[in-house]
Each structure stands twice: as C-alpha cells, then as structure tokens.
C-alpha positions as a Markdown table, in Angstrom:
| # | Residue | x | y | z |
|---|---|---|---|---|
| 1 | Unk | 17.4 | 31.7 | 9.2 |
| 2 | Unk | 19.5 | 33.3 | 6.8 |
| 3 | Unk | 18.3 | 35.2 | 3.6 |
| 4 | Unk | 15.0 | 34.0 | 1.1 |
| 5 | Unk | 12.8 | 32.5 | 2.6 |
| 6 | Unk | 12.5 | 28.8 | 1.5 |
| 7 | Unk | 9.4 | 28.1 | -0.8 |
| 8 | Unk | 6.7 | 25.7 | 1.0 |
| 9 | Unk | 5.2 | 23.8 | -1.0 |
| 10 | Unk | 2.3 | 21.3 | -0.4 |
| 11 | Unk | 1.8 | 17.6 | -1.9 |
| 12 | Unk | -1.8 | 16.0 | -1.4 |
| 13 | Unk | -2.1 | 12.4 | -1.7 |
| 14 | Unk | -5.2 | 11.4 | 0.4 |
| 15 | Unk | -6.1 | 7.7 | -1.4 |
| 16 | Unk | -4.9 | 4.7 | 0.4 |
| 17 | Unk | -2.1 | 2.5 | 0.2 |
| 18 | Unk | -2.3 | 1.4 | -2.7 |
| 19 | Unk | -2.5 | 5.3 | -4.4 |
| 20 | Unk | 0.6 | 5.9 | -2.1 |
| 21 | Unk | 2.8 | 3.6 | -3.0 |
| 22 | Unk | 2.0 | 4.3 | -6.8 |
| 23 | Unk | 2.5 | 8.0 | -6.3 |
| 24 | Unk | 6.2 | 7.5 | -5.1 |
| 25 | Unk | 8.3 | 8.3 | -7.8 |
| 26 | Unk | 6.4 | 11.1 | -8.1 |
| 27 | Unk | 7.2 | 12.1 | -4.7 |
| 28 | Unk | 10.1 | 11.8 | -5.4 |
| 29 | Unk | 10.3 | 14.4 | -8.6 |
| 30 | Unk | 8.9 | 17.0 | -6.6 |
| 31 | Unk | 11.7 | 16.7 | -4.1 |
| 32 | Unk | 14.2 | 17.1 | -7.2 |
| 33 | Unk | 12.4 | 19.5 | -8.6 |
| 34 | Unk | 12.2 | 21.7 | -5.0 |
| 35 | Unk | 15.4 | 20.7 | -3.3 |
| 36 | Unk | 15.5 | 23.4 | -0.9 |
| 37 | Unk | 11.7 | 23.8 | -0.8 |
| 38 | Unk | 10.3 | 22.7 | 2.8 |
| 39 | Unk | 7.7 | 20.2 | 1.3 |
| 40 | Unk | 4.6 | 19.6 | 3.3 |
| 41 | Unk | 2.2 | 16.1 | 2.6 |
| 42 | Unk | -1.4 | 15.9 | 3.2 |
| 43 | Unk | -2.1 | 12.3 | 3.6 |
| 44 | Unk | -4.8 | 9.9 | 5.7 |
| 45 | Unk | -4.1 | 9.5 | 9.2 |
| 46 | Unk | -3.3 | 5.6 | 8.7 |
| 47 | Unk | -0.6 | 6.5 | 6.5 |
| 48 | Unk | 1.5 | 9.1 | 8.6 |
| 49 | Unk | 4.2 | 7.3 | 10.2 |
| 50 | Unk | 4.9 | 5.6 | 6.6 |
| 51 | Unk | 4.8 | 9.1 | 5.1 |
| 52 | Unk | 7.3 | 10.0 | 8.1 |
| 53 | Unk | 9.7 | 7.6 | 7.3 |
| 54 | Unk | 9.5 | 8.6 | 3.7 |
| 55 | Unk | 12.8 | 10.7 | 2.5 |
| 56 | Unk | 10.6 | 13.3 | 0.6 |
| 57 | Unk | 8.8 | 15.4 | 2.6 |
| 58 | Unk | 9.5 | 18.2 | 5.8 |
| 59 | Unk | 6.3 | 17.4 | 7.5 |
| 60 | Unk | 3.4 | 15.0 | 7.5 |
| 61 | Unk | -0.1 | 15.9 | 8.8 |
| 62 | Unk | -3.3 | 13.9 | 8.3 |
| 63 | Unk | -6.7 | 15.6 | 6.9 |
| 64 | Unk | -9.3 | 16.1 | 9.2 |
| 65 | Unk | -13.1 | 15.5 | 9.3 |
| 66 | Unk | -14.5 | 17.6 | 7.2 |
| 67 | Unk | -18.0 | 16.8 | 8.9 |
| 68 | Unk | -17.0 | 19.1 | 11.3 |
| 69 | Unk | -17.3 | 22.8 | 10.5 |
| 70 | Unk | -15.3 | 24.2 | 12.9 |
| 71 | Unk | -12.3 | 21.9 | 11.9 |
| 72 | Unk | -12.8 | 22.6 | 8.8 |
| 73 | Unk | -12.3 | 26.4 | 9.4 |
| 74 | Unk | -9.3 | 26.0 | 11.7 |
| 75 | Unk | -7.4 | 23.9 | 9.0 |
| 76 | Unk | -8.2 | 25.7 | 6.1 |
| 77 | Unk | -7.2 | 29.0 | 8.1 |
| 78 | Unk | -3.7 | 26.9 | 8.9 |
| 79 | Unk | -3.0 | 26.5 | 5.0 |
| 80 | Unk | -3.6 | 29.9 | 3.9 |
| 81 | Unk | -1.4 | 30.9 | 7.2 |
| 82 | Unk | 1.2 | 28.8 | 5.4 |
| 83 | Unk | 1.2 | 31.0 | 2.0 |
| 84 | Unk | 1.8 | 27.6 | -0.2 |
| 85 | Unk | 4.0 | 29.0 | -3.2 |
| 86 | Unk | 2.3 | 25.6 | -5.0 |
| 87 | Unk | -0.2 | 22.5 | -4.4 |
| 88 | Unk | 0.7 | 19.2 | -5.9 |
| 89 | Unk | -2.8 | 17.1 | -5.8 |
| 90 | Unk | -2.1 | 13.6 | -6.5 |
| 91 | Unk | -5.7 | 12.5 | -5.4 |
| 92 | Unk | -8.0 | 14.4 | -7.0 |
| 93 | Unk | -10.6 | 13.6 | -4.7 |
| 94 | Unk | -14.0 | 15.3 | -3.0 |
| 95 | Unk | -11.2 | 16.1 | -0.3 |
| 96 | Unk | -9.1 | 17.8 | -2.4 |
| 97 | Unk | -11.4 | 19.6 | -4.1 |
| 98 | Unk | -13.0 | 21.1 | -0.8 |
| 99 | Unk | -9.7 | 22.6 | -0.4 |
| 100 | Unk | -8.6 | 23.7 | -3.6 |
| 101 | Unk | -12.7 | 25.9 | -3.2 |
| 102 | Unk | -12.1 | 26.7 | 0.0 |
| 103 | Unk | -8.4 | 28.7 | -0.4 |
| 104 | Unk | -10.2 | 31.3 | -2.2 |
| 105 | Unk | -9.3 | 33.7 | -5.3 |
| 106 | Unk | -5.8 | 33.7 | -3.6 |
| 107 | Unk | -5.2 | 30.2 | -3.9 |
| 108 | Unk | -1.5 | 29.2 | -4.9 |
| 109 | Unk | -0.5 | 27.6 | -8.5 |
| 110 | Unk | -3.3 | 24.0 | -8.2 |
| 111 | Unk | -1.8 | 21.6 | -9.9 |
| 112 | Unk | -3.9 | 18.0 | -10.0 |
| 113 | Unk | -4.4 | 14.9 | -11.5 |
| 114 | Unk | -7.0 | 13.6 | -13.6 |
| 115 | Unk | -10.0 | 11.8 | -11.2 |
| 116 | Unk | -10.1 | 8.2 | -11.4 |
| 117 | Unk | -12.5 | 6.4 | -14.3 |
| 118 | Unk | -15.8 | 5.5 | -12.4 |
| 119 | Unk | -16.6 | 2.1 | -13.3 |
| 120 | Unk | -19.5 | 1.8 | -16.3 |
| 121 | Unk | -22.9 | 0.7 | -15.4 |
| 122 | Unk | -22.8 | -3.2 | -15.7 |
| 123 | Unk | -19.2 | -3.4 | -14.9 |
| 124 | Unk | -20.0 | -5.2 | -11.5 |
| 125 | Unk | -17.5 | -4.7 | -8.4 |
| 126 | Unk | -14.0 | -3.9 | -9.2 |
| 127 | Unk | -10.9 | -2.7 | -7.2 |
| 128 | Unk | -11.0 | 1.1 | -7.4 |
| 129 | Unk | -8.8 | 2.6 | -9.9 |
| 130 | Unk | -5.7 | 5.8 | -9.5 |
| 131 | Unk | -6.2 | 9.0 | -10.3 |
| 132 | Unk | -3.5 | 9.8 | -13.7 |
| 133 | Unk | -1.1 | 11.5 | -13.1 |
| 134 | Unk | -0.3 | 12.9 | -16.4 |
| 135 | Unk | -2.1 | 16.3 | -16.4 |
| 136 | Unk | -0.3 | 17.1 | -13.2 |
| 137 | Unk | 3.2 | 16.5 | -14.7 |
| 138 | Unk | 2.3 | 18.5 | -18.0 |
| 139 | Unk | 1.7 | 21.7 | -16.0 |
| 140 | Unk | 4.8 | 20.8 | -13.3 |
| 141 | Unk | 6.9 | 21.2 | -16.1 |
| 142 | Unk | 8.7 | 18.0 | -15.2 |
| 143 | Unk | 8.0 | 13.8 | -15.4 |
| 144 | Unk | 9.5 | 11.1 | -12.8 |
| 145 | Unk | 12.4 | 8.8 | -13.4 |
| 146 | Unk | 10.6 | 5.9 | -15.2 |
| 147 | Unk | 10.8 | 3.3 | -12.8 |
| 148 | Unk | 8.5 | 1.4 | -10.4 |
| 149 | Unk | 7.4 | 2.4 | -7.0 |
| 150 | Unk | 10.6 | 1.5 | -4.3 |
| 151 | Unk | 9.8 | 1.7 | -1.3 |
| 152 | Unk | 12.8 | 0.2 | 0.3 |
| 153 | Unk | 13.3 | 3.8 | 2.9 |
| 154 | Unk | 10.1 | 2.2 | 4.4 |
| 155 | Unk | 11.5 | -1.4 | 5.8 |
| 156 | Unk | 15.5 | 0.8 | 6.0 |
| 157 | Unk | 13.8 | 3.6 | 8.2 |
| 158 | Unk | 14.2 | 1.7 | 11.7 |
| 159 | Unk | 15.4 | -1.7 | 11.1 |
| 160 | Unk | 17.5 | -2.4 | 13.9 |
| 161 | Unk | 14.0 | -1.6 | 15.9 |
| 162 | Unk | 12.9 | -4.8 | 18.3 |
| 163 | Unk | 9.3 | -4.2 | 16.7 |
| 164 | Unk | 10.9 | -4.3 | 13.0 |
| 165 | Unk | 12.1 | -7.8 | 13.6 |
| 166 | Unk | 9.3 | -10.9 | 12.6 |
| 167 | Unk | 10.7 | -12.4 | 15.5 |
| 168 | Unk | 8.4 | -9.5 | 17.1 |
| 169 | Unk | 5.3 | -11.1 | 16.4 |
| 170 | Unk | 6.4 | -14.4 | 16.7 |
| 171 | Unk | 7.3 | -15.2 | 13.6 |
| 172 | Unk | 10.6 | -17.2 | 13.1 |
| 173 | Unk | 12.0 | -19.5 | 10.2 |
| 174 | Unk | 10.8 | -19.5 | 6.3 |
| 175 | Unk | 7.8 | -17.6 | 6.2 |
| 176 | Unk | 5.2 | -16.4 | 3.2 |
| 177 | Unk | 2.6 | -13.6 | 3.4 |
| 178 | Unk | -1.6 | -14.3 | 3.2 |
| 179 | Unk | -2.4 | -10.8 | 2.4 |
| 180 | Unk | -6.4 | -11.0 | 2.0 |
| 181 | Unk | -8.4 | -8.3 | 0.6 |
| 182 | Unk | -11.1 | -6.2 | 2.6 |
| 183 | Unk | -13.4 | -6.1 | -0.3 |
| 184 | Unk | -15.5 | -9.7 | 0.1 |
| 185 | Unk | -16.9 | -9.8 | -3.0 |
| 186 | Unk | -12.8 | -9.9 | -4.8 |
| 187 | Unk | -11.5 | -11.5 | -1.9 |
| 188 | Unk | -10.4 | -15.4 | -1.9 |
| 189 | Unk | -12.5 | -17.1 | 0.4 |
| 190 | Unk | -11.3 | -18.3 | 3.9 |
| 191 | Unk | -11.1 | -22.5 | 3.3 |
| 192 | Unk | -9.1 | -21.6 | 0.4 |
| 193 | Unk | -6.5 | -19.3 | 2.5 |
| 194 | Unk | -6.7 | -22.2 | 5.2 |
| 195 | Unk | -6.2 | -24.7 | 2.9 |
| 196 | Unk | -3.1 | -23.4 | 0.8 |
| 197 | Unk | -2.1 | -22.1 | 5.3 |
| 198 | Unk | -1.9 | -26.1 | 5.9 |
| 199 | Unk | 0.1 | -26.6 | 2.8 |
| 200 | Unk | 2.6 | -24.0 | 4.1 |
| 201 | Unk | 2.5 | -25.7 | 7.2 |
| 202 | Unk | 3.6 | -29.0 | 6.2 |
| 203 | Unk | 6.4 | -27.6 | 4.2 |
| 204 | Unk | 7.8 | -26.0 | 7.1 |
| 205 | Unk | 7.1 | -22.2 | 5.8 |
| 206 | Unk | 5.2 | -20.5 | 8.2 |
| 207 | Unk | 1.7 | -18.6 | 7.1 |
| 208 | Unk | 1.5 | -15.2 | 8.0 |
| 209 | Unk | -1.8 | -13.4 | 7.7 |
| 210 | Unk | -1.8 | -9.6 | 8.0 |
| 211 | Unk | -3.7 | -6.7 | 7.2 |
| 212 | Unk | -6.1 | -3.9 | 8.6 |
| 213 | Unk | -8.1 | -4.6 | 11.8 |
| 214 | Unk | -11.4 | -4.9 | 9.9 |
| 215 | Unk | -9.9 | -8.6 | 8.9 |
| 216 | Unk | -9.9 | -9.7 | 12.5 |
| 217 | Unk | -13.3 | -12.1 | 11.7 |
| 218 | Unk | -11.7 | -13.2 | 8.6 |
| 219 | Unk | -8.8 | -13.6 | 10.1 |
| 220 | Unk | -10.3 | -16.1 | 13.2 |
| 221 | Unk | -12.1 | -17.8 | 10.2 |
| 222 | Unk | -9.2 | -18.9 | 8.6 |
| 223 | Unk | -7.2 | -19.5 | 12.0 |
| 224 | Unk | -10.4 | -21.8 | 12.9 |
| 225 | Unk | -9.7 | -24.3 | 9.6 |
| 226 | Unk | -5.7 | -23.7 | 10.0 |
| 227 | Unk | -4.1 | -23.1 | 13.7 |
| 228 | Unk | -1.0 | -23.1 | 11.9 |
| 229 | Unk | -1.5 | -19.7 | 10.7 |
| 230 | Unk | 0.1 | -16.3 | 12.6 |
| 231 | Unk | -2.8 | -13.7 | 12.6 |
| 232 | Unk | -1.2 | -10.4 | 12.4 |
| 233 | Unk | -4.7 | -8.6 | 10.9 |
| 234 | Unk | -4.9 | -5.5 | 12.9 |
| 235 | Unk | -1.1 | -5.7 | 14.5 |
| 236 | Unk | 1.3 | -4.2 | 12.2 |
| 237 | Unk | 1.7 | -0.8 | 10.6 |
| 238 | Unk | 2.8 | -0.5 | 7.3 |
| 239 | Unk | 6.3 | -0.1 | 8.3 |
| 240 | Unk | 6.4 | -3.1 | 9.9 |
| 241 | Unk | 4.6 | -4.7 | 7.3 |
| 242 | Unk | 7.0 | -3.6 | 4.9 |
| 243 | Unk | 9.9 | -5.4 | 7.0 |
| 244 | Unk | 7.7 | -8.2 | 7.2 |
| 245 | Unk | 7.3 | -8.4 | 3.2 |
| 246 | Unk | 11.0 | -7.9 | 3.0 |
| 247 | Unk | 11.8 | -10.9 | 5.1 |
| 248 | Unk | 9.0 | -13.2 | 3.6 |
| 249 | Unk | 9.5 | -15.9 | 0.7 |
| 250 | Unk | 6.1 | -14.7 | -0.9 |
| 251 | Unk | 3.0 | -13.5 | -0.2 |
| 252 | Unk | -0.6 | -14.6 | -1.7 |
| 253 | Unk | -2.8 | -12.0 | -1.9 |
| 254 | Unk | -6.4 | -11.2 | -3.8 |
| 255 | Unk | -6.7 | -7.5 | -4.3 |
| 256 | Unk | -5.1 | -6.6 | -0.7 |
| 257 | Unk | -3.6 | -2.5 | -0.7 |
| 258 | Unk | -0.7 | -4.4 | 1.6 |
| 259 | Unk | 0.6 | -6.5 | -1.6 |
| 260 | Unk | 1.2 | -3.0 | -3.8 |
| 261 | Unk | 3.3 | -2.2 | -0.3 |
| 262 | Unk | 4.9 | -5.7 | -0.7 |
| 263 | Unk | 5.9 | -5.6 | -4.2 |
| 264 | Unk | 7.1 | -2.0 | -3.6 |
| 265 | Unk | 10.4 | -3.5 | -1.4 |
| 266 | Unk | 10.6 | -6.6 | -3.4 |
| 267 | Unk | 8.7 | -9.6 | -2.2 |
| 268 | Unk | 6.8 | -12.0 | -4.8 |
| 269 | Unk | 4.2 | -13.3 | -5.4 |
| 270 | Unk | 0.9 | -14.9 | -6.6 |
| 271 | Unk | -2.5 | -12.6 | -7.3 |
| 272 | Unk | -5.9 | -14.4 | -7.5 |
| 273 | Unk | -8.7 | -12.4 | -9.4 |
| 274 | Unk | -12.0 | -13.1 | -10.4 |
| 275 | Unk | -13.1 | -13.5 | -13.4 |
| 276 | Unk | -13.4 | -10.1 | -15.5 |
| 277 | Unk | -11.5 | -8.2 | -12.6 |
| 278 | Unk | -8.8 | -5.3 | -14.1 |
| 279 | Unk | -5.6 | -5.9 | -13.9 |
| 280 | Unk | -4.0 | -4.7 | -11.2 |
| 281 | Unk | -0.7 | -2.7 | -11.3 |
| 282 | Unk | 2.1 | -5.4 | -10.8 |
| 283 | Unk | 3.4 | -5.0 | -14.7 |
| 284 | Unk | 7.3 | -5.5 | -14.4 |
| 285 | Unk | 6.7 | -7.0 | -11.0 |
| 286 | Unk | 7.6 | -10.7 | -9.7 |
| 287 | Unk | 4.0 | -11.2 | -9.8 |
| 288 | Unk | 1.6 | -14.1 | -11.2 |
| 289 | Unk | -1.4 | -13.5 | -11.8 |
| 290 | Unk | -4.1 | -16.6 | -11.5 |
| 291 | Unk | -7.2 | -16.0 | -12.9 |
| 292 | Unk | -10.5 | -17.9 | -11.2 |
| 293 | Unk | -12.5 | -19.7 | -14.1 |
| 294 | Unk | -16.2 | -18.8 | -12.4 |
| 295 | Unk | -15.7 | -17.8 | -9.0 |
| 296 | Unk | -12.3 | -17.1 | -6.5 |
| 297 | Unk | -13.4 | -19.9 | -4.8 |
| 298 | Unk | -12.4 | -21.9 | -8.1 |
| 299 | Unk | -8.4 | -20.6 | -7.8 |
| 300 | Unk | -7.2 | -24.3 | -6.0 |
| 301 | Unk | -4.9 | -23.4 | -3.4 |
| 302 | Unk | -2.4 | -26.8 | -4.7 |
| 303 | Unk | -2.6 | -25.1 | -7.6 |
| 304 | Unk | -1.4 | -21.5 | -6.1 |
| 305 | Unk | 1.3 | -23.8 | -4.2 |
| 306 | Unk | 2.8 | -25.8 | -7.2 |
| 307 | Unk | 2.6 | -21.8 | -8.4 |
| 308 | Unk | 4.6 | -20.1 | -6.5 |
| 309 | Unk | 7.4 | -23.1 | -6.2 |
| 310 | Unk | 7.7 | -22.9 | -9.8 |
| 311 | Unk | 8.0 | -19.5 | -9.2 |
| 312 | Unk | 11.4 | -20.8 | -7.0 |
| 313 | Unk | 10.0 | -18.8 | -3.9 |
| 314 | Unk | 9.6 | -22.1 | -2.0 |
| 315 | Unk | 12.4 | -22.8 | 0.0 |
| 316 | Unk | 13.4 | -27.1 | -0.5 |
| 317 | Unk | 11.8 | -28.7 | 3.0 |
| 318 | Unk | 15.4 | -29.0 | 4.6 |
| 319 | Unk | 16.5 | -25.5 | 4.3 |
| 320 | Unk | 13.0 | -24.5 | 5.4 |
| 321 | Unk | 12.6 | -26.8 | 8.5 |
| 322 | Unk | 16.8 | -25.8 | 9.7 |
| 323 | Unk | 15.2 | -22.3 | 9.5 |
| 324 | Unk | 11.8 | -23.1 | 11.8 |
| 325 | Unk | 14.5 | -24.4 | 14.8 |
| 326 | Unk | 17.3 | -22.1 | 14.1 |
C-alpha cells in the first residue's frame, strides 16, 4: 500500500510429488532470498492445497490445459499482466518451456534447471528421474541450506482438523503404511502386499493402504487376499497423508511418490526394488532398501517383516494390541 511496489516473483514446479517434496529447500531459499517479494507457485492441480499449506509462497495456482488454445491465451496474457521481476523453473518441462516461448522478447530474468536424464536405450522401465537443480542456483546467485526435504508445515498446517486425525478414516491403534506404486511393472505385487497385510494383522499393527485413486483395483486386490487391510487409495490428500505418515510406525512402499512425502515428516521405512532399478532418493533417510533377486515378486514379505522389526519400528505385540482397544 505504501511506497515500492513489492517484487513478484514466480516459482514453477509442475513434476509430481515426488519433484515437490525434493524441490523444498529450495523453496525455501527463494523465500530467504525474496523476503518481501510476493512469491507466486505454478504447480499441478493435485498438488495445490499442499502448496497452500506450504510457508513459502503468496499464492498457489495450478497450470492449465494447454490443449486448449484459448486457455492457453488467457493464462499466458495473466502472467505477462503480472510483470514477473523473475521465474524460478524448478521443472524444466515441455510445460515450462511453452511458457518461457510464449512470454515473448519481454520475458523476465528465466532462471531453470537442467531437464532430467532420459533413460538410455536398453535401460528397461525405471522410476523417472529430477530435473538438477544446480544451473538454477548458479545463476540465482544463492544455494539452499544443505539439508533434506522437511515437510513437517504439511501434517502442522491443520492438525487439530477432525479429517487430520487417522481416527478419520477409521484407523485406530499401531498402524504401518502400504504405500504401493502406480507404475506395475516396479510395483510389488498384490499377494505379496496381502501377505506381509496378514502379518501386520496378527501382530496387532493395523495395515493401511493409501495412494491415488488409480490404485482403487489394486487396492480391492489386495483387500480380496487380506480383509484386514484399510484401503485409503483414492481418499486422502496429501496433507492428510502426511498426518497419516506422521502417526504411522512405518510404511512399505515400492517406488510410490507418497513414500518421498512420508520420509519428508519422518516416518520409516522399507523400499522394495527390482533388480537393476536406480536408487531412489532416501540417502540420509530411515530407509532400507531390499533389493528383489529376479523379480519384486521374489522380496518375501517375512522377510520385509523381520526387516522392519529389526529396524525397531515394530511395536512389541502388548503395547500394540493396548493400542488397537484403547
């Protein structure tokens, strides 16, 4: 109201989950960097009431079909309207680069990231990899704190909320996270899921499946073999997944987005890959990662159970079942 106007300044990050909870420290060095900047993120529309919750940015807004010329017009005519002092791409993406062609000669100061690699011919299927980073922060001028992606403002933002609690979704006592992969050809098959669900089961720690609503047939598979199991696939957003994963004992997971969400505010776990699969990022996380000998099918889920109660996330059977009647 009074004096300069304050700069605007606009952050892409259109990848999924995964890319946003690995670009949040740098989030977070643009805010110090801008601290009376109104900062502005581009993000998917699945992502916007995380983003909202985040403590980094003035407002959220999701991109918009492309496919669609006239929205395409209208949205690129609200950016310029916006006169941008800066553009932080995170993604590097066909997205992003529509934009960064369709601003014009007048475009503000572009700074992106390097694409991701592409995976070489004869590499097979692999989870995709993040854009780096690193060309970004050489022309910001700045680096984040060197730390890992915290996301703890995400299960903080409302949890007092009756839809925060696990008791929500009917979940109650010693629980553990199945956190299954939308990618079949990565993902740990269904018996094996229902399997290590009954072993839960019997050791009073409830089994938990969530994830996106395209897991809702995998999710009745596994159900099918193991009643025992909550299915949450398709019922949570991310914040409440978050408060779920910062409640739970553990989580299992393949190559699920949701796990990098779940490490992000703390849970641990176990991660089952197939063979010649990348790492994924859980360095300097409470992570283990089990490696299938031929095929996931091969990871035994007594083996991912004696696993994670070495890893003392197992609760002993008499605190766990005075939890389940609490």
């Amino acid at each position: 109201m009074f004096g300069r106007r304050a700069e605007h300044i606009l952050v892409i990050e259109t990848g999924g989950l995964a890319a946003f909870v690995a670009a949040e420290p740098a989030f977070e060095a643009i805010r110090n960097a801008h601290r009376k900047a109104k900062i502005s993120l581009l993000t998917k529309g699945g992502l916007q009431r995380l983003a909202r919750a985040a403590p980094y940015f003035d407002q959220v807004a999701a991109v918009p079909d492309f496919r669609d010329p006239e929205t395409r017009k209208a949205f690129i005519r609200q950016l310029k309207n916006a006169k941008f002092a800066r553009v932080y791409d995170l993604s590097a993406d066909e997205d992003a680069r529509r934009l960064h062609a369709a601003m014009g000669p007048f475009r503000p100061k572009w700074l992106s990231a390097e694409p991701p690699a592409r995976p070489r011919r004869g590499e097979g299927t692999r989870a995709p990899s993040l854009p780096d980073l690193a060309p970004l922060y050489a022309g910001a001028g700045f680096q984040p704190a060197a730390r890992l992606p915290d996301c703890a403002w995400a299960h903080a933002a409302r949890k007092d909320a009756a839809n925060m609690q696990p008791s929500w979704f009917g979940v109650s006592g010693a629980f553990g996270l199945l956190l299954p992969g939308l990618n079949e050809a990565l993902r740990w098959p269904a018996p094996n899921y229902a399997k290590l669900a009954r072993i839960m089961a019997r050791a009073h720690v409830m089994p938990v499946l969530a994830g996106g609503k395209d897991l809702h047939a995998f999710g009745d598979a596994v159900a099918h073999e193991a009643p025992e199991v909550v299915d949450l696939s398709g019922k949570t957003d991310h914040l409440q997944l978050a408060a779920l994963a910062h409640e739970a004992c553990f989580f299992v997971t393949d190559h699920a987005e949701e796990a990098h969400l779940a490490m992000s505010v703390g849970c641990a776990g176990v991660l089952i890959r197939k063979p010649g699969q990348p790492a994924p990022a859980c360095e300097g996380r409470d992570v283990v990662l089990i490696n299938a000998r031929d095929s996931l099918a091969d990871a035994d889920p007594d083996f991912v159970w004696r696993t994670l109660k070495s890893m003392g996330l197992v609760p002993d059977e008499r605190s766990a079942r005075a939890a389940a009647v609490s």
